[in-house]
N, C-alpha and C positions, 0 to 999 in steps of 0.2 A: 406394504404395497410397493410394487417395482416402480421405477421412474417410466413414465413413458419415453419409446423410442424417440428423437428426434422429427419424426416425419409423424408424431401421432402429437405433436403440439402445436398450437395454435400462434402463429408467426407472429398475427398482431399482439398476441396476451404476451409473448417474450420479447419481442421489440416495447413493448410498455415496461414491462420489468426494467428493461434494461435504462431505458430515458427517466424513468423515475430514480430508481436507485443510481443513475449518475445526476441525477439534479440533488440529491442527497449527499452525494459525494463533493460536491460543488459549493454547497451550502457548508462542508465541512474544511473548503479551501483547496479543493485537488482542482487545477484546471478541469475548462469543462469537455476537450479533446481526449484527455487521458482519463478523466472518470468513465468517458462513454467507454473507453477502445479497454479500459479495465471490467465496466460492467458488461460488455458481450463475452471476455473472456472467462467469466463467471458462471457467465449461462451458459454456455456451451458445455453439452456434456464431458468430452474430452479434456478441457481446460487450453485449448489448444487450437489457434489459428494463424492463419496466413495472414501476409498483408491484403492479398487480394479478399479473400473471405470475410476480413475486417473491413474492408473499404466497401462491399459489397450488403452488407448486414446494417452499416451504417452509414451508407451513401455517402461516404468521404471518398478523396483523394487520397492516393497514395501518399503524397506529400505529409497529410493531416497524420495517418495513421501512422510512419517513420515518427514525428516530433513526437508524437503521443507516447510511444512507443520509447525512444527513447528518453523521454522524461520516465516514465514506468519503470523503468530498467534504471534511471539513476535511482529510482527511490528506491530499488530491491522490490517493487512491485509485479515484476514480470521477470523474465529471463524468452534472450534470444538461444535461439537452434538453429541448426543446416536438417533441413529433409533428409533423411539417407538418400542419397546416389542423385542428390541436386543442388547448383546454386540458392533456390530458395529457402527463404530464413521462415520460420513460425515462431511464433509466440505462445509463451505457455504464462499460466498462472497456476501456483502451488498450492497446496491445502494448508499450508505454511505462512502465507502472503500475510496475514496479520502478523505473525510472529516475526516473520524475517525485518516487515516493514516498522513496526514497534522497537527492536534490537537495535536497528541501524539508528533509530533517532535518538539510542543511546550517548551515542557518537557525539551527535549533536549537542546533547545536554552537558555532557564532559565540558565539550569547547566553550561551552555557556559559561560553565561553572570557571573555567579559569578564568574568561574575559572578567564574571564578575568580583572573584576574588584580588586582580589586577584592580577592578575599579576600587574595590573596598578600600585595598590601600591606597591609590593615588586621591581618594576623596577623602579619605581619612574615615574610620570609623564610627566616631563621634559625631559628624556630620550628619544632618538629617537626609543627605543624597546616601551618604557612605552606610549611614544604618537600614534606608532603603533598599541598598543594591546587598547587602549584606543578610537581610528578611529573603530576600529573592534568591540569593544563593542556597541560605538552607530550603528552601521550598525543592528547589532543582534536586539539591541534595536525597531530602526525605521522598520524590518523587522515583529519585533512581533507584535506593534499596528499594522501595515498594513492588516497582517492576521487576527488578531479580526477583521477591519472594511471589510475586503475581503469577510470572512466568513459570516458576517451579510448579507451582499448584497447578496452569492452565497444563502443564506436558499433563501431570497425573491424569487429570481429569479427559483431556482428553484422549488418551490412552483405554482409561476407563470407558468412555462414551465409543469410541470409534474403531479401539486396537491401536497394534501398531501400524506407524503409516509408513 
């Protein structure tokens, strides 16, 4: 069954989608400015909007939708653009947005892993902090092979479900 056009959907039923799946998003720790201006850009068939068209859909301020925005863009959640043949910037969100934003928090887990390999030994290992933070290292550890072999599997699969994108 084809998507319906944008103008054969029901405003109130995708402004709900969107406020509920950002209160989910919220629930999961993303501010609650950039889950919303994340879940319009979701819904949007395109993947693809303005600031003005995001402040418009979600009755914010420009202001709101810049910080959102770029909190979004530091997560690797969105990605800004220039209109062809304008100053104005859009906002896009990728088919990719889980994968890119999962990848980058790899980053994260890294830095983890060394602050806590530094704590291991400044606490000593034998310590019940040091043997702590040492449990907590290998968790980071066995979390990040998981996600490289996670990530192999999701390309297949979705390769398989969707083509290529």
């Amino acid at each position: 069954m084809a998507e319906p056009s944008g103008t054969d959907r029901d405003p109130e039923a995708v402004s709900r989608f969107v406020e509920h799946f950002a209160a989910q998003l919220v629930e999961a720790g993303l501010p609650r400015m950039p889950a919303r201006v994340f879940a319009a850009l979701l819904a949007s068939d395109t993947g693809v909007l303005t600031s003005a068209e995001l402040g418009e859909r979600l009755q914010i301020s420009p202001a709101a939708v810049s910080g959102a925005v770029r909190y979004l863009a530091q997560q690797h959640m969105v990605s800004r653009e220039r209109e062809p043949g304008s100053r104005r910037e859009r906002y896009r969100v990728h088919g990719d947005q889980w994968y890119e934003a999962l990848t980058n928090r790899e980053a994260v887990i890294k830095r983890w892993e060394d602050a806590l390999r530094e704590g291991v030994t400044s606490l000593g290992a034998a310590t019940p902090a040091g043997r702590r933070l040492a449990e907590t290292l290998a968790f980071f550890e066995f979390v990040e092979k998981e996600i490289d072999t996670m990530m192999d599997r999701w390309r297949a699969h979705r390769e398989e479900r969707f083509g290529r994108g």
